[in-house]
N, C-alpha and C positions, 0 to 999 in steps of 0.2 A: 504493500500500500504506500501512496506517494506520500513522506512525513511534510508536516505544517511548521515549521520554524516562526517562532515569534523575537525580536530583537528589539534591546531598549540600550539607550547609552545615558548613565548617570554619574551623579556627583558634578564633581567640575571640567570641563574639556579638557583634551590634551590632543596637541599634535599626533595625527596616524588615528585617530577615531574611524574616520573614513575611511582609510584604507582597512580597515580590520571590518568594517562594515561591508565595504566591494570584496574581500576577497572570500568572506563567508558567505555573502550571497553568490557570488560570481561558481565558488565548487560546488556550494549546494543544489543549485540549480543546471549547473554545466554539466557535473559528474556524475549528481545523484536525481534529477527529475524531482528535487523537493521544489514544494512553495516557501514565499518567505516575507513577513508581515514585519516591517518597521513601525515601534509606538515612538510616538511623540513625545519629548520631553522627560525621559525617566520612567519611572512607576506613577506619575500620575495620567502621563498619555494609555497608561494601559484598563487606569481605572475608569479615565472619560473616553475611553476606545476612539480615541483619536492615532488615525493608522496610515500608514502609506504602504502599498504593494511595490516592493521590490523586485525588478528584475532587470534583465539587461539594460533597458535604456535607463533608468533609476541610479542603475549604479555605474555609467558608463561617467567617465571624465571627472570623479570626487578622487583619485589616490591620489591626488600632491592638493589637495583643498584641508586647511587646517580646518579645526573645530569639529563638526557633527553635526551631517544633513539631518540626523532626527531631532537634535536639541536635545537639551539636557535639562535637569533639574535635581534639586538637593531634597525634594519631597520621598520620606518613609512613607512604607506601605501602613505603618502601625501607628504612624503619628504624622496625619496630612489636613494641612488645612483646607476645611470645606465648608464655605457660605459663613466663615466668621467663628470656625469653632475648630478642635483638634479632636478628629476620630481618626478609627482606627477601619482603616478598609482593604484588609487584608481580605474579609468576605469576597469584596467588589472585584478584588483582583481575581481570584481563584476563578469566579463564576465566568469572567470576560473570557480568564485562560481556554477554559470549556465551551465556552460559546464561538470563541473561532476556531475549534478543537485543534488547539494547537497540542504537537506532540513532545515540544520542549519549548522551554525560553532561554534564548543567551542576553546573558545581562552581563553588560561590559562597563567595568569603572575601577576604581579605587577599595580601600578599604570597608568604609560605608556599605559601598553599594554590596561587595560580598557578606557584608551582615546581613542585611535584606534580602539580597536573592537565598542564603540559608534560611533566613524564616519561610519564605515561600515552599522550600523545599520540604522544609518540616510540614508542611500543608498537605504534603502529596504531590507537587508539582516536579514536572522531569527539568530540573536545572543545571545550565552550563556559564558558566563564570571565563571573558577575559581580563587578565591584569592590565588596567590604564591607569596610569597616575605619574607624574613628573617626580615625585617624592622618592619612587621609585622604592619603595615602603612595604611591597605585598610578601609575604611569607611565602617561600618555596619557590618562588619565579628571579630564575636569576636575574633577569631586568624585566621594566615594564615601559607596555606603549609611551611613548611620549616623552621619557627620561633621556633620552639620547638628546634631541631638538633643543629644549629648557637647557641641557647642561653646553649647548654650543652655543645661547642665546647668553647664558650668566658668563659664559667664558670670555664672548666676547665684547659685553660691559664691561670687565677686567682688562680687554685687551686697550677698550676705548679710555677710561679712567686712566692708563698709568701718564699717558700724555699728558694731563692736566694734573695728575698732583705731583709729577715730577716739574711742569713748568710755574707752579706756584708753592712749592716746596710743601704741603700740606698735607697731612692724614685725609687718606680716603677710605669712608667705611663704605663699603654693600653689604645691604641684605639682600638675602636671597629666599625662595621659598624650602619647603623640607617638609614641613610640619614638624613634626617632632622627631627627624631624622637629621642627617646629615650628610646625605649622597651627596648633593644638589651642589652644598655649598664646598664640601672635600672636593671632588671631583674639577668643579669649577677654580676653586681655588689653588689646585697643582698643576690643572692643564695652563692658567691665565697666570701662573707665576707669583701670587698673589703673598704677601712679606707676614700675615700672619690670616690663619684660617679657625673657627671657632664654629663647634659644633655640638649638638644637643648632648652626643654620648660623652663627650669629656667636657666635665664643670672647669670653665677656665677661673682664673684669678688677675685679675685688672693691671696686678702691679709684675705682673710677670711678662702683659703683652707692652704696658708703658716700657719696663726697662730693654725690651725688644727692641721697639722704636726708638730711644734713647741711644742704643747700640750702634743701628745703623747711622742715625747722626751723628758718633764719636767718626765713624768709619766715612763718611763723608757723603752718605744717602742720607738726602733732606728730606722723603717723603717715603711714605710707605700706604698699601695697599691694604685691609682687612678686610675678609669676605666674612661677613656672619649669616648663620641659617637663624630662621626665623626663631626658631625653637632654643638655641643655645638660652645656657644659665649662668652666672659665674657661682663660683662653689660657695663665694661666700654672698650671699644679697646686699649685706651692710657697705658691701666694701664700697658700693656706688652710693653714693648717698641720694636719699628718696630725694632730696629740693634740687637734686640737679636735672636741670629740663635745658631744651633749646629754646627761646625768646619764639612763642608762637607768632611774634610779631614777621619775627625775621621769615618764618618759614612763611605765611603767608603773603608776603612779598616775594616770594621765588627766589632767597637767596641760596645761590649756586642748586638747584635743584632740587632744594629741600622741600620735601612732603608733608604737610601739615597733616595728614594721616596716617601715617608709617609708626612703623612701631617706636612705642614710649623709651622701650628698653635699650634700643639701638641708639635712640636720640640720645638718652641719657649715658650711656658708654661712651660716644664720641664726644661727649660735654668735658666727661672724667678724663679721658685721653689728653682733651686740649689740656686742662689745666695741667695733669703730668709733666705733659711734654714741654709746654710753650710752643708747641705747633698747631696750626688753624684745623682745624677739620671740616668736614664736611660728609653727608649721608647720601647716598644714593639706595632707593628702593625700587627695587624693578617689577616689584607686584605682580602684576595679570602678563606683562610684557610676556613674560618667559612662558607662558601657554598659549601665546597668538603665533600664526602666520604657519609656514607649508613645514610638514614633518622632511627631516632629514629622510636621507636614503636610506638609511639603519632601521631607522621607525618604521619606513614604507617595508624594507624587508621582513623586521620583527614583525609586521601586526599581519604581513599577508602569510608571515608564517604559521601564524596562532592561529587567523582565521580558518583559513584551513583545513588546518588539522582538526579543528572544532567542526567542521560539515564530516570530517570522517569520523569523526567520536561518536556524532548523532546518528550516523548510517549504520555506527555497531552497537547502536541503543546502550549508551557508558552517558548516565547522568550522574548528578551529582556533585562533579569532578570544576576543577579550575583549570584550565589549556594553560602549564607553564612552560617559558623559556627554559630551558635546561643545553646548555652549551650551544651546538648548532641546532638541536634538536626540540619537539616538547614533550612535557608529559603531564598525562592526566592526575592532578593531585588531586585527595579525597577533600571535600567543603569543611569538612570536621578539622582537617589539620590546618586551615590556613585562616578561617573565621576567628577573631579574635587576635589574632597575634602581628607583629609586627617585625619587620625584619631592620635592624637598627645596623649601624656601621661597627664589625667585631673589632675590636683593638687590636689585634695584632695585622688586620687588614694592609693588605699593599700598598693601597693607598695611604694609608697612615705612616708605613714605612718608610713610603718616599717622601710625605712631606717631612719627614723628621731629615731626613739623610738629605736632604738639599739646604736643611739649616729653618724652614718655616717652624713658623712660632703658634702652636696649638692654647698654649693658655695655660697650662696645666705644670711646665716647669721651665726653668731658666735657659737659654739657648744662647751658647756663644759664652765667650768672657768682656 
């Protein structure tokens, strides 16, 4: 019998949504004679059965188009706003499933959305999970959609900043996104050469990245580059004191680039820095930046790799399962070992390695004499 494939894309976008959407539709229907039902905007297109028919022409000319021709949304199946109030429409969902007798649903996002697509599956529903997120955070998938694109987009704010605070002798902080990780901002910060890099899994200490800086000004570099993930902490809270903030004045006059919405905590680090140092600083936030415009060629390969292999998992009736990256190859992990959990940057990681071995300054101890 010819199966019904249902597709939703949630959470937040990431470069290669579309391509992981073309090339699951494109096998499923080329290889295997399935149908295949794109919902609108997340789990709530599914609950207002707001739907587009996929097929060739649909999916023809999206694999270098960033974002997601379905739209997205941050709406839980268990807690979704409806007409001014927070219910739970998990029922709604279920019943839609059955009503377009769909034979599975692939729900593609972030962490989030694999919590939800697992309650659905608690439900009874046949569910197939791909990993997208720039955070690049999913448990069991060696990388995810979209992390490649984000990490050459932070790299090359890095690449763009050193020109300016080498020509103004100045600290320059970026944040970067992660969540509560620290791919984004390692990664970015060893490939863009970056003088000191700060990440959620090591609590840095203020006075270890100052005397860093301090350092390279004995050695006759007047400026230095800091990339922080959004998430980092210093180990001690007190060490930055709560009344140091940046003069909202200033930022809301646009000086040098500053974000009157950007994190408090980044402001007030680089406040702490200037006075350490006696060097000017300055913030850069690259926010949404680093999830717009067309996935790398990596992305385009990853996500047509996952997609895929996902229209063949549903051709050998394997639900349940998350389509991970695993080297060149994927594999089908079970929902139970990756709901819940986060895959954070291991300390002894090679990346960590090499920032240590090039001389970068983590936070966490003394570098140099």
């Amino acid at each position: 019998m010819t199966k019904a494939i249902g597709v939703l894309t949630a959470g937040g976008d990431s470069p290669g949504l579309n391509a992981a959407i073309r090339a699951l539709g494109k096998a499923a229907i080329g290889s295997y004679g399935m149908n295949i039902i794109g919902f609108r905007d997340g789990f709530r297109g599914l609950v207002e059965n707001r739907m587009i028919r996929l097929n060739r022409d649909t999916l023809s000319g999206i694999l270098t188009m960033g974002g997601t021709m379905l739209g997205t949304s941050r709406d839980k199946p268990h807690r979704m706003p409806v007409g001014g109030k927070i219910l739970d429409m998990t029922d709604v969902i279920v019943e839609n499933y059955h009503k377009h007798h769909l034979d599975v649903l692939v729900c593609i996002g972030g962490g989030g959305t694999h919590k939800n697509a697992y309650k659905l599956l608690q439900q009874g529903l046949n569910i197939i999970t791909l990993p997208k997120t720039i955070d690049n955070d999913i448990e069991g998938s060696d990388t995810t959609i979209g992390f490649d694109t984000a990490l050459g987009i932070a790299t090359e704010a890095i690449d763009r900043l050193h020109s300016t605070a080498h020509s103004h002798h100045r600290i320059i902080v970026l944040e970067v996104m992660g969540h509560n990780t620290g791919w984004l901002a390692l990664g970015a910060g060893v490939a863009g050469g970056a003088d000191v890099i700060l990440i959620p899994e090591i609590p840095y200490q203020v006075k270890y990245v100052a005397d860093s800086i301090l350092r390279r000004s004995r050695g006759g570099k007047n400026f230095s580059i800091i990339v922080v993930a959004e998430g980092a902490l210093p180990k001690n809270p007190d060490e930055i004191p709560a009344d140091i903030r940046r003069d909202e004045k200033d930022a809301q006059n646009g000086r040098d680039g500053a974000d009157p919405s950007g994190d408090a905590h980044t402001m007030r680090l680089a406040r702490e820095l200037e006075l350490r140092t006696g060097l000017e600083s300055r913030v850069t936030i690259l926010g949404h930046l680093q999830r717009g415009g067309a996935p790398t060629a990596y992305d385009r390969l990853l996500a047509t790799r996952i997609g895929t292999a996902c229209a063949e998992f549903i051709h050998e009736g394997r639900f349940g399962i998350m389509v991970a990256a695993r080297g060149e190859g994927v594999e089908a992990m079970p929902l139970d070992d990756v709901v819940g959990k986060r895959k954070a940057v291991p300390l002894d990681h090679p990346w960590i390695q090499s920032a240590r071995g090039v001389g970068t300054c983590l936070g966490d101890e003394k570098v140099g004499s």
